[in-house]
N, C-alpha and C positions, 0 to 999 in steps of 0.2 A: 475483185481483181479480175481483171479482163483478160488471163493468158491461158491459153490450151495447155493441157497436161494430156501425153498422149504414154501410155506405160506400156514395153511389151518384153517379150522374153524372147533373146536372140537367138538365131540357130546355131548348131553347136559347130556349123563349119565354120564359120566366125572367127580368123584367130587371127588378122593383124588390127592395128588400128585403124587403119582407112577403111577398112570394113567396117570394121563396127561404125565409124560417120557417117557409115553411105546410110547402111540400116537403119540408124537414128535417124538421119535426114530424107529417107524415103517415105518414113511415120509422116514430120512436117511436110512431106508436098504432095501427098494423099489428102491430107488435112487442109490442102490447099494454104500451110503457113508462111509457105517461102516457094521462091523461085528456086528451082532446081539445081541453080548455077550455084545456091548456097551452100550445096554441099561440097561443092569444091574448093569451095572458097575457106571454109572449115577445115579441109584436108592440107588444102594450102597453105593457109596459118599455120597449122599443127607444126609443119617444118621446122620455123622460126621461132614459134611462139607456143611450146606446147601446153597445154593443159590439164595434165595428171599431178593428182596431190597425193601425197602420203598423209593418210592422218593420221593422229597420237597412238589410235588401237590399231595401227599396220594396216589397216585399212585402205586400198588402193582406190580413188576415183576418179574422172576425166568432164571435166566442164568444156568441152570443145564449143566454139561459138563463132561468129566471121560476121559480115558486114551488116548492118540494117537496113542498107537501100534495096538489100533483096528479101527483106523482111515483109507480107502482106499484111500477116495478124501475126500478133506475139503468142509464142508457143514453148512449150519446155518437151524434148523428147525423150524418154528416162528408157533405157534399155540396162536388161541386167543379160548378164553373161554368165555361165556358168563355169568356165573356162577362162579364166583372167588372162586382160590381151594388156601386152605392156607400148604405153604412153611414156614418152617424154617427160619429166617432171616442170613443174613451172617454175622451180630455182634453178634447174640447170638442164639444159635441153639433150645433154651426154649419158644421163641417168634416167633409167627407167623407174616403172613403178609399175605391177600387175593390179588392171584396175577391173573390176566386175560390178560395176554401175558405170553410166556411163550419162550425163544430162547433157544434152545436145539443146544448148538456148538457144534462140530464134528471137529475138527481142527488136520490137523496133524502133524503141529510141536507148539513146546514150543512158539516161538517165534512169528507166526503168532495168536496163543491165545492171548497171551498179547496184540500184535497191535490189535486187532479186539475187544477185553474185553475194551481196554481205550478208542477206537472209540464208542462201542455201551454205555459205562457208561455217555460220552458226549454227544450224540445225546439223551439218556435217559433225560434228563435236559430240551430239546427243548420241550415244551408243543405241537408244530402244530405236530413235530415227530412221538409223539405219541396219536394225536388227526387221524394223516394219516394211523398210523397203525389199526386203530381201526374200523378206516371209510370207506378207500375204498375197491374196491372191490382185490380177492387175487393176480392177477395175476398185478395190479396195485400196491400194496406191495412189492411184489416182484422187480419187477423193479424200486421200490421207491427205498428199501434197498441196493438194488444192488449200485444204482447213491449214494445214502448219504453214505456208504462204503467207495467210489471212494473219494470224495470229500478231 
């Protein structure tokens, strides 16, 4: 699998959602995965279309994502929050959801979104998934998500 996995631990001033995009998306254009203009474009979305899920175990999280023609190389930016910043839900954009992971995709075609969106929506579900993303250390996350990706 050919996508960057970049994991970091957000600063604790952190406390809307456009923040935490920029954060995420500053990972990808260091990483040189995206053109910078992606993060707005993520933010801008967000409006309309946002991307905070509630899972089964109350679990709050935010797949923010935006175009692929500013996509260079495909990338996954996983930022945890310690401080849960509330998102928009993606059944209804009225309601929030305090999310403290936050996977800022970077993908540059249609169709590797989708595989990689039904992959993370399933491993979302595994409670240790997300007890590992939360727990170990980042460079350990990273190579978590890398292997459960694979999988």
């Amino acid at each position: 699998m050919d996508i960057d996995i970049i994991v970091s631990d957000a600063p604790s001033t952190i406390a809307t959602y456009q923040e935490a995009i920029r954060a995420a998306g500053e990972k990808l254009v260091e990483n040189e995965n995206i053109d910078p203009a992606y993060i707005d474009a993520c933010i801008n979305r967000e409006v309309d279309f946002p991307t905070g899920l509630l899972l089964a175990n109350e679990e709050g999280i935010a797949i923010p994502h935006g175009r692929s023609d500013l996509v260079k190389k495909s990338g996954i930016s996983v930022i945890r929050v310690k401080n849960a910043i509330d998102f928009g839900t993606m059944e209804d954009k009225d309601q929030k959801v305090a999310c403290s992971l936050i996977f800022n995709l970077a993908l540059a075609s249609g169709d590797q979104q989708i595989n990689i969106l039904r992959k993370l929506t399933g491993l979302f579900q595994e409670d240790e998934f997300l007890k590992n993303i939360k727990t170990m250390e980042t460079k350990g996350v990273q190579k978590y998500i890398i292997k459960k990706l694979a999988e």
